[in-house]
C-alpha positions, 0 to 999 in steps of 0.5 A, spaced: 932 847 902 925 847 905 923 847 912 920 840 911 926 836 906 931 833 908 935 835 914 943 835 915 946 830 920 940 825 917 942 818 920 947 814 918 946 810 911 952 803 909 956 808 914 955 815 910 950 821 912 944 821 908 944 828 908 951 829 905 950 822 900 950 824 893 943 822 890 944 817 884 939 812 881 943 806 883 942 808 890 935 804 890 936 797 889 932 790 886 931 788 892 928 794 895 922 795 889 921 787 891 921 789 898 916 795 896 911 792 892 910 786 896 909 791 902 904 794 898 901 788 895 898 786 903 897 794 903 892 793 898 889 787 900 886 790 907 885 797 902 881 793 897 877 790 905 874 796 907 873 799 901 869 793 898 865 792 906 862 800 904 859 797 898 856 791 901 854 795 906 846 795 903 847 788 901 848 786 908 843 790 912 838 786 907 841 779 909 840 779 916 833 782 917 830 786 923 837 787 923 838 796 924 842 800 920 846 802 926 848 795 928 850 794 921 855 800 922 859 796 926 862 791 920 866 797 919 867 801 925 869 795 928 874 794 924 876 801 925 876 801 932 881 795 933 885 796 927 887 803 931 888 800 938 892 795 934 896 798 930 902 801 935 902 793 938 903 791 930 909 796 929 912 794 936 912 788 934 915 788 927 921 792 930 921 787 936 920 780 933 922 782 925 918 786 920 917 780 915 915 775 920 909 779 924 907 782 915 907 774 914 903 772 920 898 778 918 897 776 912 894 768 914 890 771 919 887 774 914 886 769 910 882 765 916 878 771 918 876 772 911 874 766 911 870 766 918 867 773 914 864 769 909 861 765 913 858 768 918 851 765 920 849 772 924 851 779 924 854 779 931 859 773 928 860 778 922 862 784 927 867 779 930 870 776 924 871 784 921 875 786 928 879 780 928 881 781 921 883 788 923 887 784 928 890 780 922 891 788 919 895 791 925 900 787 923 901 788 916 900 795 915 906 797 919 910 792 918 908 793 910 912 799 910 918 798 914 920 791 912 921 796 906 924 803 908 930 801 910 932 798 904 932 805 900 937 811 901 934 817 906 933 822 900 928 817 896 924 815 902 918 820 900 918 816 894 918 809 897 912 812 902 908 815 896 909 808 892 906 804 897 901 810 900 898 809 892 896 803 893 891 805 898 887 808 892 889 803 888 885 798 891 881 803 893 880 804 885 879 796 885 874 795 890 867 799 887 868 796 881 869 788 883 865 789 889 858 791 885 860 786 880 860 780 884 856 784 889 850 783 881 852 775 880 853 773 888 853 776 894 856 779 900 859 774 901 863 772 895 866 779 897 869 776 903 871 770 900 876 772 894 880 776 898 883 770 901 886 767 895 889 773 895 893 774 902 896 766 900 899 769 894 901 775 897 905 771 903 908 767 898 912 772 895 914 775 901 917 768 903 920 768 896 922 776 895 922 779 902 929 780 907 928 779 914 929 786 919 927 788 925 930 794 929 936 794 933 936 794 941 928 793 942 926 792 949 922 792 954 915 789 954 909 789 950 903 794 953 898 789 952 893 793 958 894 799 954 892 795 948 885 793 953 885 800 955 885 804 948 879 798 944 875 799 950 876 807 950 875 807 943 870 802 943 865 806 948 867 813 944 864 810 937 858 806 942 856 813 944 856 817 937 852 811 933 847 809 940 846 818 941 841 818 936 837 811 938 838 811 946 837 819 946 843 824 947 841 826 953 841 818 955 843 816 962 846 811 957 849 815 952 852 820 957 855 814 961 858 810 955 862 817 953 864 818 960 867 812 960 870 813 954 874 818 957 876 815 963 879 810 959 882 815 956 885 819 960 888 812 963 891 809 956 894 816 956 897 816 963 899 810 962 903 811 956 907 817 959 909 811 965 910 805 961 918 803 959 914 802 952 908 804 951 903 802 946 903 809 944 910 813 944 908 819 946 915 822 947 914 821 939 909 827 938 915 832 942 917 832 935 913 837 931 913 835 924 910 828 927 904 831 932 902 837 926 902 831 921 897 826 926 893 831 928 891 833 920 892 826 919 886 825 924 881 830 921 883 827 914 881 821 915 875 822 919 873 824 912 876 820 907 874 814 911 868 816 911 866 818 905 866 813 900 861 810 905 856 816 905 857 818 897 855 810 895 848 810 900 846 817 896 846 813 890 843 808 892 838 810 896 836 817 893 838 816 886 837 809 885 843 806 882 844 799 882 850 795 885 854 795 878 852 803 877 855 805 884 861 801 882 863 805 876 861 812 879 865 812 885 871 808 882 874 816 879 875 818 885 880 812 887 883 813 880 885 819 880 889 818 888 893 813 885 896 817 880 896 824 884 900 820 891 906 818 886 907 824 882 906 828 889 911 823 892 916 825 886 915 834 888 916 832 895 923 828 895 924 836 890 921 841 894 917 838 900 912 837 904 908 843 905 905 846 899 903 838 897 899 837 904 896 845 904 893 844 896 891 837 896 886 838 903 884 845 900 881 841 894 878 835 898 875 841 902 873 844 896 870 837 893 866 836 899 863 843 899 861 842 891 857 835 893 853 838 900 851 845 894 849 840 888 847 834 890 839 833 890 833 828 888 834 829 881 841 825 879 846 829 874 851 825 876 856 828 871 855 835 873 854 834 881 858 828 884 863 827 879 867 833 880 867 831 888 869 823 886 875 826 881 877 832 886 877 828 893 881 823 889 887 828 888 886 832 893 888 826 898 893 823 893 896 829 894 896 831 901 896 824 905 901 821 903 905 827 903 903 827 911 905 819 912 912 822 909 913 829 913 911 825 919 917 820 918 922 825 915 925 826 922 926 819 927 930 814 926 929 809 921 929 803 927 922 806 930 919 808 922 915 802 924 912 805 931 911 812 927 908 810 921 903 805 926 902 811 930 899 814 923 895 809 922 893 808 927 890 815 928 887 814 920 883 809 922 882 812 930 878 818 924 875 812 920 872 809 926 869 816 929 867 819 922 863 813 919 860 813 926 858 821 926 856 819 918 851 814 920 847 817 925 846 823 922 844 819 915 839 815 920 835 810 917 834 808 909 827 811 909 826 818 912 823 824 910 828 829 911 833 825 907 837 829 902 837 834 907 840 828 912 845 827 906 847 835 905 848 835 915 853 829 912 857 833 907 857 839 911 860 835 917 865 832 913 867 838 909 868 841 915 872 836 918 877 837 912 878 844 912 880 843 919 886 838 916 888 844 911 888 849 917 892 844 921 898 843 916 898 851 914 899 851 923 904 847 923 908 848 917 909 854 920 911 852 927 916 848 924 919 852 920 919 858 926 923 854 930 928 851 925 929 858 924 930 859 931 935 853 932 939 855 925 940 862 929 
């Protein structure tokens, strides 16, 4: 048995310990698949979202004149931003009010604000409309996985997350090449739009397939302030980055928006440790497994999230590709994710985590390093970005899923939904910052310097995923020293 599988004296499943359960293919229902893949269904639909708004991302600087590049930023890291101060209240809500309800309700917000989104008259209604669908996101993505888990026995459960994780790349792998297709015939806009169809299609499978559940003995009151607390914290954090290089970093501004960042910080985290039920469960992050897996999920997505964004404006801007070209050539990277997460979910239910995590962000560390070496003014596609899409791919494939299922591997099924909102949570924390820190090194479309821009980017990202690998590598050990320690 490894230090990070399955752990004896697991929690009761129909009345029997999971860890004594003989593992048999019956063990996994119809009900449990349906259940799964409608949860991921919504998971690709907010996936298909953000990874389809990078690839818009010119195209909506060019619709609105005189508008910056930095204020445009903020149609993702907006969404980021309060996608990662709602995502904990989603989970809470789920388990308190019933995983399907708070999924469905997800889905038509969705619907009404993709709509509002393509129909935004100024970039400001645009921000909004993003931010509130990040809204609508808090609620499905939790609720997406567990409305599902409790339906698979404990020794499947990395499985069922690694299913549900590849629809991350799978919608991912979707996005570039429908984005720039619609992004030749239309616009932006149509982008938005068809996504709306979509989540009504999706709600109604869940009201057809989908059983109702929600934890049992959840109370307590919803941490509405520390919602307030933490959009305002993160919110200001993400200002003083994007803003440093146009205010100045020594600004009074700059300076006054981080230390505020902080003070709110600090208060959203002393309000956690005090409140009856907090938006944040730090008492979650005494468990060793789930601390070590968010904080090497924090600096993983602060590249992840961010490099499908920088990759498409170097093609864009300094190769010349076209929509429908950047489209096809970053579309690789997701393809490989999918296939990766799966059999990476199979090896994980065998032998573990650790080794899973430790390999897959090694070579995503690698592949940023191989784009900040080759990519330069002359395109060679094949030879200096491709390796990196096809890499990168894999290696998260590889690695993050395998940290959502370590994370969930040692807490009760009736708080999966606050864990896995916490995960999400901080991905998304990661996004909002490294999309931030990605723009403003990048700067603006028409500097001078602006290959050696794209090289300080890379260089930043890579070393954000390294320290994910080194995180693993630390906590892996720390686990299994005191697992050892507790068997003596």
């Amino acid at each position: 048995m490894t230090d990070d599988g399955p752990i004896d004296g697991g929690p009761l499943v129909d009345g029997v310990s999971s860890a004594s359960a003989e593992p048999t293919p019956a063990d996994v229902s119809t009900r449990a698949w349906r259940a799964l893949a409608v949860g991921s269904a919504g998971y690709v639909l907010f996936g298909f979202n953000a990874t389809a708004t990078n690839l818009s991302f010119a195209a909506i600087a060019d619709d609105f004149d005189g508008v910056s590049e930095t204020v445009v930023a903020w149609v993702a890291a907006g969404y980021f931003i309060a996608s990662a101060a709602f995502l904990p209240l989603g989970g809470r809500l789920a388990d308190r009010l019933g995983r399907r309800r708070v999924f469905n309700a997800g889905l038509i917000g969705f619907t009404l604000t993709a709509l509002i989104s393509a129909a935004a008259p100024t970039i400001w209604i645009l921000i909004a409309a993003r931010s509130l669908q990040a809204v609508a996101a808090a609620l499905v993505i939790p609720s997406s996985l567990s409305m599902a888990l409790p339906e698979f026995p404990q020794h499947r459960r990395s499985s069922a997350v690694a299913t549900w994780a590849a629809a991350g790349p799978l919608s991912a792998a979707i996005a570039p090449s429908a984005a720039a297709a619609l992004l030749e015939v239309s616009s932006w806009r149509v982008v938005y739009f068809v996504t709306a169809p979509v989540a009504l299609v999706t709600l109604a499978l869940s009201l057809r397939f989908v059983a109702r559940s929600r934890a049992d003995e959840v109370e307590g009151r919803l941490d509405v302030a520390g919602t307030v607390l933490a959009t305002l914290a993160i919110g200001l954090l993400v200002l003083s980055i994007s803003q440093g290089r146009v205010w100045g970093w020594t600004s009074a501004a700059t300076i006054g928006a981080a230390a505020a960042s902080v003070v709110l910080g600090v208060a959203f985290l002393r309000r956690s440790l005090r409140h009856p039920t907090p938006l944040l469960n730090l008492s979650l992050f005494r468990v060793p497994q789930v601390a070590a897996a968010n904080l090497a999920n924090l600096a993983m997505s602060t590249t992840s999230l961010s490099i499908w964004l920088v990759w498409p404006l170097f093609l864009g801007r300094v190769w010349d590709y076209s929509n429908g070209r950047i489209g096809l050539a970053i579309t690789a990277g997701p393809i490989c994710a999918g296939p990766a997460s799966l059999i990476g979910g199979r090896l994980a239910d065998r032998y573990g985590q650790r080794w899973l995590m430790i390999g897959g962000s090694a070579l995503a560390t690698g592949a940023v390093l191989w784009s900040w070496w080759r990519l330069g003014a002359e395109p060679n596609y094949v030879r200096d970005l491709l390796p990196s899409i096809m890499a990168f791919g894999t290696g998260w494939g590889l690695s993050n899923p395998s940290m959502n299922s370590w994370a969930l591997a040692r807490v009760d099924q009736d708080v999966y939904g606050e864990v896995n909102a916490s995960f999400n949570t901080i991905r998304n924390l990661g996004g909002a910052i490294g999309v931030s820190i990605a723009v403003a090194i990048i700067g603006d479309a028409d500097r001078p310097d602006v290959i050696d821009a794209y090289a300080r980017a890379n260089l930043f990202l890579a070393g954000s995923v390294a320290l994910s690998c080194l995180i693993v590598i630390a906590g892996t050990v720390l686990v299994a020293r005191r697992d050892r320690q507790g068997q003596g």
